[in-house]
C-alpha positions as CSV (number, residue, x, y, z in Angstrom):
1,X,0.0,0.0,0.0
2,X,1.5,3.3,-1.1
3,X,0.6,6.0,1.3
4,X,0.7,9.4,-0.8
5,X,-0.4,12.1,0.7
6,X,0.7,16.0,1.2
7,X,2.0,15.2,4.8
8,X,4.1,12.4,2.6
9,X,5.1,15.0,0.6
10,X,6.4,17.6,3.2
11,X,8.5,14.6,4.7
12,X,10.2,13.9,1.4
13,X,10.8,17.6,0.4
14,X,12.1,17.9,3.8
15,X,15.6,15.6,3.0
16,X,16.0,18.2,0.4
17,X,17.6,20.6,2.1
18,X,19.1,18.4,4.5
19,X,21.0,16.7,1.8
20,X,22.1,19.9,0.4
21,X,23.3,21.2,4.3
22,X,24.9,17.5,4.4
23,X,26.9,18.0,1.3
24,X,27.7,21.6,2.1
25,X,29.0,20.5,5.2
26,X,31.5,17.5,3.5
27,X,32.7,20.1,0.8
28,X,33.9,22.6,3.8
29,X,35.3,20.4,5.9
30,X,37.7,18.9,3.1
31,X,38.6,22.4,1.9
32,X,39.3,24.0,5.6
33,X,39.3,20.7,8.3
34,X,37.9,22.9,10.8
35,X,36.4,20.6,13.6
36,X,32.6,22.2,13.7
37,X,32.2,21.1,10.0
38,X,32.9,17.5,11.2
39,X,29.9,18.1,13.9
40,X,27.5,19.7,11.8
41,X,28.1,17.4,8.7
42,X,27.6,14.2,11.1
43,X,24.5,16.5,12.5
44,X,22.8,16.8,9.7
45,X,23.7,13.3,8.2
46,X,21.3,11.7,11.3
47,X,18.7,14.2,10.0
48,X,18.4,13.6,6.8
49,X,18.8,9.5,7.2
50,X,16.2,9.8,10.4
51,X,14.1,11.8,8.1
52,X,14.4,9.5,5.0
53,X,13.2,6.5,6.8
54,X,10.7,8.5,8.3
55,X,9.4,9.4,4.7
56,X,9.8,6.1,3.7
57,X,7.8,4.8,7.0
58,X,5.1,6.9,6.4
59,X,4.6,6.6,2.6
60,X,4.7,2.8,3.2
61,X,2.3,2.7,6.5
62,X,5.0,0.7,7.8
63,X,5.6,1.4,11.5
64,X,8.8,-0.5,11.6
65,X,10.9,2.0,9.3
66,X,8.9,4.7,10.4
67,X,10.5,3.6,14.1
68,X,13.9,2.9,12.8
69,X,13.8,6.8,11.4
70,X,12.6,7.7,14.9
71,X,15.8,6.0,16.5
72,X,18.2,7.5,14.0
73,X,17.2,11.0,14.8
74,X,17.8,10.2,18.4
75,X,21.9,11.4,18.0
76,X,20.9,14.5,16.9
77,X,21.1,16.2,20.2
78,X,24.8,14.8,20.9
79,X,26.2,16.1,17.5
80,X,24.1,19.5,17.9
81,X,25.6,19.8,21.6
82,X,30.0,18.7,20.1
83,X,29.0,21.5,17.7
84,X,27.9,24.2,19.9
85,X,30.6,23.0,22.1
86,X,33.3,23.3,19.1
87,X,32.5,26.8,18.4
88,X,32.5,28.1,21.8
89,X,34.9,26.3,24.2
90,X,38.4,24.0,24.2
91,X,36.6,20.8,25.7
92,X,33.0,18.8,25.8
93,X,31.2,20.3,28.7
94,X,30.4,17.6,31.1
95,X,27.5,18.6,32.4
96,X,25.7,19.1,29.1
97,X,27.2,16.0,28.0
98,X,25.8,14.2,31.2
99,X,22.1,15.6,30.1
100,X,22.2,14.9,26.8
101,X,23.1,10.8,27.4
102,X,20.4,10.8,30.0
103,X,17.9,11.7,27.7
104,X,19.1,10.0,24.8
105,X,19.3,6.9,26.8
106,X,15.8,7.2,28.2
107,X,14.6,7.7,24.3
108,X,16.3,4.4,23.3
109,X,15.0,2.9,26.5
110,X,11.2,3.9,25.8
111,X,11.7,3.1,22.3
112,X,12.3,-0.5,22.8
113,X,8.8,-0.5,24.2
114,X,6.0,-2.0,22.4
115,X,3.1,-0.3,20.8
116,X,5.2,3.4,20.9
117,X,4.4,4.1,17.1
118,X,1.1,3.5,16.0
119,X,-1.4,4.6,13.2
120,X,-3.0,7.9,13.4
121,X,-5.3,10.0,11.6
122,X,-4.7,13.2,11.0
123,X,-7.4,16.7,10.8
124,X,-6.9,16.3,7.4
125,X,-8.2,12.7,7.7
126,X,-4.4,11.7,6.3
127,X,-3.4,8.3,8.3
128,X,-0.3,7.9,9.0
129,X,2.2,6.5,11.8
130,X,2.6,8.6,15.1
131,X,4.7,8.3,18.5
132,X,2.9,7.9,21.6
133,X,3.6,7.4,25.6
134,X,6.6,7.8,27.2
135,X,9.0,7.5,23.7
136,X,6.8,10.5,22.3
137,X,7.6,12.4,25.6
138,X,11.1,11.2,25.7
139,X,12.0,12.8,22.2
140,X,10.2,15.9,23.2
141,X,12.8,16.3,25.8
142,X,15.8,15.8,23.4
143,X,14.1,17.9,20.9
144,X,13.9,20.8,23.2
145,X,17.3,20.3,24.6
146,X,18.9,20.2,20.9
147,X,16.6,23.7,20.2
148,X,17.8,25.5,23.9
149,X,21.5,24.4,22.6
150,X,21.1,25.5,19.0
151,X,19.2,28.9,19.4
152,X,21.4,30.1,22.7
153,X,24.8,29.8,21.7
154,X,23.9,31.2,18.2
155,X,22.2,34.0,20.1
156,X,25.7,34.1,21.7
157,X,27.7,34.1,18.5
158,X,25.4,37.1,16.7
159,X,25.6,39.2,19.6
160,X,29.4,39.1,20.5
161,X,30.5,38.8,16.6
162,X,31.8,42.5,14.8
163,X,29.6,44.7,12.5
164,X,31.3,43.2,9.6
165,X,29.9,39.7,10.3
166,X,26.4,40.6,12.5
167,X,24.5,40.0,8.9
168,X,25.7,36.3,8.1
169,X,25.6,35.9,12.0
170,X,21.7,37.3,12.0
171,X,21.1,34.6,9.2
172,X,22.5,31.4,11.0
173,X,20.6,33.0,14.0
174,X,17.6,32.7,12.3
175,X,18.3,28.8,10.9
176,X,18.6,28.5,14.7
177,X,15.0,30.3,15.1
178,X,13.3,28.2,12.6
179,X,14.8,24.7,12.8
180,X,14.3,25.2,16.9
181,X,11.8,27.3,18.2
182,X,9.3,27.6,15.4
183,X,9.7,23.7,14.9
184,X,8.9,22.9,18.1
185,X,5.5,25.3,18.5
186,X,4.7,23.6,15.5
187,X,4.8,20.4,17.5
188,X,3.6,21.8,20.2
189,X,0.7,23.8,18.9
190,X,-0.4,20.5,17.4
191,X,0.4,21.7,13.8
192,X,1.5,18.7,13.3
193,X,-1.6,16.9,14.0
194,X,-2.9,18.9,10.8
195,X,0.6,19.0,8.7
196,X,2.8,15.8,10.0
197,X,6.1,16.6,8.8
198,X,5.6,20.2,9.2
199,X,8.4,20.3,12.2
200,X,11.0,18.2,10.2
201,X,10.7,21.0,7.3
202,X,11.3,23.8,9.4
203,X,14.1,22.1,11.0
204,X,15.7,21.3,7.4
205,X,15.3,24.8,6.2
206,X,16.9,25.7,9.6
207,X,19.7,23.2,9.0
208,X,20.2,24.6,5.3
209,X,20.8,28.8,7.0
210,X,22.7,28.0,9.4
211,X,25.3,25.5,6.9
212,X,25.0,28.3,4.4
213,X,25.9,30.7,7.5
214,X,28.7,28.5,8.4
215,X,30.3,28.3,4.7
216,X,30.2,31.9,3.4
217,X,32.3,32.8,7.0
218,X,34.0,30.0,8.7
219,X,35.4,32.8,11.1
220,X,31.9,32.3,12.9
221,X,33.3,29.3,14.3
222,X,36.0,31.2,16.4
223,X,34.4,34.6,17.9
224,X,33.3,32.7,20.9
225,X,36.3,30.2,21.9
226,X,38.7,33.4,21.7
227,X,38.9,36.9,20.9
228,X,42.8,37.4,19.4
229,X,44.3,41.2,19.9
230,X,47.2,41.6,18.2
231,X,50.6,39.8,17.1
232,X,54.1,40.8,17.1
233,X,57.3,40.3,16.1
234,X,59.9,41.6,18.7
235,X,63.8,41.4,18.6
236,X,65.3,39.2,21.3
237,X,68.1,41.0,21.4
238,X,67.0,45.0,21.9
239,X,63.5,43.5,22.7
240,X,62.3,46.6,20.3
241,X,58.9,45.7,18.5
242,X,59.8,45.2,14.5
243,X,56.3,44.2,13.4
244,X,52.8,44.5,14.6
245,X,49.2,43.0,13.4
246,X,46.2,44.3,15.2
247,X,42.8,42.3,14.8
248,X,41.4,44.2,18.1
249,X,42.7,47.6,19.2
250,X,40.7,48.5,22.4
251,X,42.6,49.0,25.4
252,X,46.0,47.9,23.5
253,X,49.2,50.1,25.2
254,X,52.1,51.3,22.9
255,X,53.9,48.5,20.9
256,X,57.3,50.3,22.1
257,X,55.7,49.9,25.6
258,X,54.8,46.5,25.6
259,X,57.5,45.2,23.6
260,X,60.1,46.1,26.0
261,X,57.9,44.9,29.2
262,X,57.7,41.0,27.9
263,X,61.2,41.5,26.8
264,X,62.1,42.4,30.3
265,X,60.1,39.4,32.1
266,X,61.4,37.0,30.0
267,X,64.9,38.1,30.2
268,X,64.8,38.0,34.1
269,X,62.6,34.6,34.4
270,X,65.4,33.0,31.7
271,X,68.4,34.1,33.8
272,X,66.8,33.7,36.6
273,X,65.1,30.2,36.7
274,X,67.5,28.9,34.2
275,X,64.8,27.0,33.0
276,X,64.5,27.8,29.2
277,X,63.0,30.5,27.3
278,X,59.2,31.7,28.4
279,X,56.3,30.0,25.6
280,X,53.4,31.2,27.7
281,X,52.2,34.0,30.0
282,X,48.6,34.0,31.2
283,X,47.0,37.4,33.1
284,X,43.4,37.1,34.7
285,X,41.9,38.1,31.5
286,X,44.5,37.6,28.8
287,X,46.9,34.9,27.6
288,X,50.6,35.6,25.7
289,X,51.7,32.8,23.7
290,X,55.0,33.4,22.7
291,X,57.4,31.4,20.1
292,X,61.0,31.7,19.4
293,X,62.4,30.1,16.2
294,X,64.6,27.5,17.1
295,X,67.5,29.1,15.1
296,X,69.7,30.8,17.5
297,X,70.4,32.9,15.1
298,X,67.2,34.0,14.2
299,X,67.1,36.8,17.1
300,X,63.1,37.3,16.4
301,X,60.1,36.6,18.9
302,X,56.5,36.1,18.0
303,X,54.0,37.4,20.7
304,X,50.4,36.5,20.1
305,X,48.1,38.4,23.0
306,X,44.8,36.7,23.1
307,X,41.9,36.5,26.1
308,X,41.9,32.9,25.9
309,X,45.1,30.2,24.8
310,X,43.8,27.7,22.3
311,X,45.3,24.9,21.0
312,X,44.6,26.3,17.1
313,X,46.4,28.9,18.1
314,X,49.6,27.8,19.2
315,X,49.3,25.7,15.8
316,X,49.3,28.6,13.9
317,X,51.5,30.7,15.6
318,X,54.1,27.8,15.0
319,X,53.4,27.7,11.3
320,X,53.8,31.3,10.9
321,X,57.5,31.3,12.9
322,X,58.1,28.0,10.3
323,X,56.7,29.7,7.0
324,X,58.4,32.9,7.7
325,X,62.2,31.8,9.0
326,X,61.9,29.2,6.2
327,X,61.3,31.1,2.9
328,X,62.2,34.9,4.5
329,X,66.5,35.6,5.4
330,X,67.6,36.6,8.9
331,X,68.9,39.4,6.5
332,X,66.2,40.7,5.0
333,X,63.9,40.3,8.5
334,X,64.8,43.4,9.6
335,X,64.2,45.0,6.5
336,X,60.8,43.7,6.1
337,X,60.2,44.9,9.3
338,X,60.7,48.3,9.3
339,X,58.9,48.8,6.0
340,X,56.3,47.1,7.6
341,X,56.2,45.1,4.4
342,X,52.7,43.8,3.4
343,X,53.9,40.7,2.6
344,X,54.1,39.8,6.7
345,X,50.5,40.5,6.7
346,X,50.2,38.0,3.8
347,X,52.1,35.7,6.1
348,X,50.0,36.1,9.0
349,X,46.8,35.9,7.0
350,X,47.6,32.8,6.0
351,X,48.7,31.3,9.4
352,X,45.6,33.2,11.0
353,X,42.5,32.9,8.7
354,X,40.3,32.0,11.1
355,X,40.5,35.0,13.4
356,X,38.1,37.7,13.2
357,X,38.7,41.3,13.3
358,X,37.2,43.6,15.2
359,X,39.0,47.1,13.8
């Protein structure tokens, strides 16, 4: 028995976009290997597979695929909470990560029940399959937990990103909006009762913004885990600042100033601790990573200031020291330097796509 009807329909249209979002997401993450495309491509994989079989379940009457979609959507709320996590801290949280397997667990639980998805007819007198009893409440409560995690931190991320990026970042706010909070007052207005399928469609279209946010600006992945102020290059030596990149310039002293004050602490804490050079200084609200080429005769520092260390960071602040004392000479450094040469910004561009400026 072939079950066609518009509610069919919707479901089917649905894995439209969510294929789309899915391959969006795959294309990214082999172009830039940023860890949040890995999270929202697995995301939206479980959607649009959950979503399939639910299609298939309910164009077929057959309760068993329609359950088996139910139970595939179920790890939705673990890849939506390693996303949100991704974007806006160094590790998992462990208390969301403790909610999140409670619920998922009682959903797999209550699943395993009998009689949990049964036949239904609609208010448009469409029959189709529908959860009931403690599974139906069950995936309520990871639904809502998925939409609190989804529309919060992406709250988060619009207001604390720059003017340059508050329109994309209004955009993926709004895929946050619709595949969240209007998806779940359509379930919980009984929309769905009239138009099954109806929540799964806003949650795709949802799912499609907020890939589409992620892809024309990857640098909305990183305005949350750190907010980077400036970089520079300092002489060992004289401890006189050669080069400096600003991406933030509130509350930032003199280069001339500040050069010579890490120059000073290092110098003292090197002579006197005799225990190596200093890679790391961290204030109340402000972190220094600092990396000197391992060429001794290479007599340049790299300072990164930063409110938070990351581990990206440190990454790329290595591969800028490597790119630079690799293809630039210890004689022509200097000369760069106090030209302020453009091709040092080229340098750190490319070590430091990611980071978002706020001048």
């Amino acid at each position: 028995m072939v079950n066609l009807t518009f509610s069919t329909l919707i479901m089917f249209i649905s894995t439209i976009p969510e294929f789309i979002a899915l391959i969006m997401c795959l294309i990214n993450f082999r172009r830039k290997r940023y860890l949040h495309y890995l999270y929202m491509f697995a995301t939206w994989f479980f959607l649009w597979l959950g979503n399939l079989f639910l299609a298939i379940g309910y164009l077929t009457l057959n309760l068993i695929v329609y359950k088996i979609g139910l139970f595939v959507t179920i790890p939705l709320t673990f890849f939506i909470m390693l996303l949100v996590d991704s974007i806006s801290r160094e590790s998992i949280d462990p208390f969301k990560l403790s909610v999140v397997m409670i619920v998922s667990t009682l959903a797999f639980a209550f699943g395993l029940e009998k009689d949990v998805v049964r036949l239904n007819v609609s208010k448009l007198c469409e029959t189709g399959p529908s959860v009931v009893g403690k599974f139906n409440y069950a995936l309520a409560a990871s639904f809502l937990i998925s939409s609190i995690l989804w529309f919060y931190y992406f709250l988060i991320l619009y207001l604390k990103s720059p003017k340059s990026l508050k329109r994309i970042a209004l955009i993926n706010l709004l895929g946050a909006i619709i595949g969240g909070h209007l998806a779940g007052l359509a379930y919980a207005t009984g929309l769905v009762w009239y138009l099954p399928g109806t929540d799964y469609f806003l949650i795709a279209i949802g799912a499609l913004l907020t890939t589409y946010s992620f892809s024309k600006e990857p640098r909305l992945g990183y305005i949350l885990p750190f907010k980077v102020s400036r970089l520079l290059l300092i002489d060992v030596e004289s401890g006189l600042p050669l080069f400096s990149h600003t991406w933030d310039n509130s509350r930032l002293v003199d280069s001339y100033l500040f050069s010579g004050a890490i120059h000073g602490i290092t110098q003292i804490l090197k002579e006197s601790l005799h225990k190596g050079i200093v890679k790391e200084i961290v204030l109340e609200e402000a972190s220094l990573i600092i990396k000197v080429p391992e060429q001794k005769d290479y007599p340049i520092a790299f300072v990164l200031i930063t409110n938070k260390t990351s581990a990206i960071l440190s990454q790329s602040l290595e591969l800028l020291e490597e790119n630079i004392t690799r293809t630039i000479p210890k004689e022509k450094i200097e000369e760069m330097t106090i030209n302020q040469s453009s091709n040092l910004g080229n340098y750190i561009n490319s070590a430091f796509p990611y980071v978002v400026s706020y001048t």
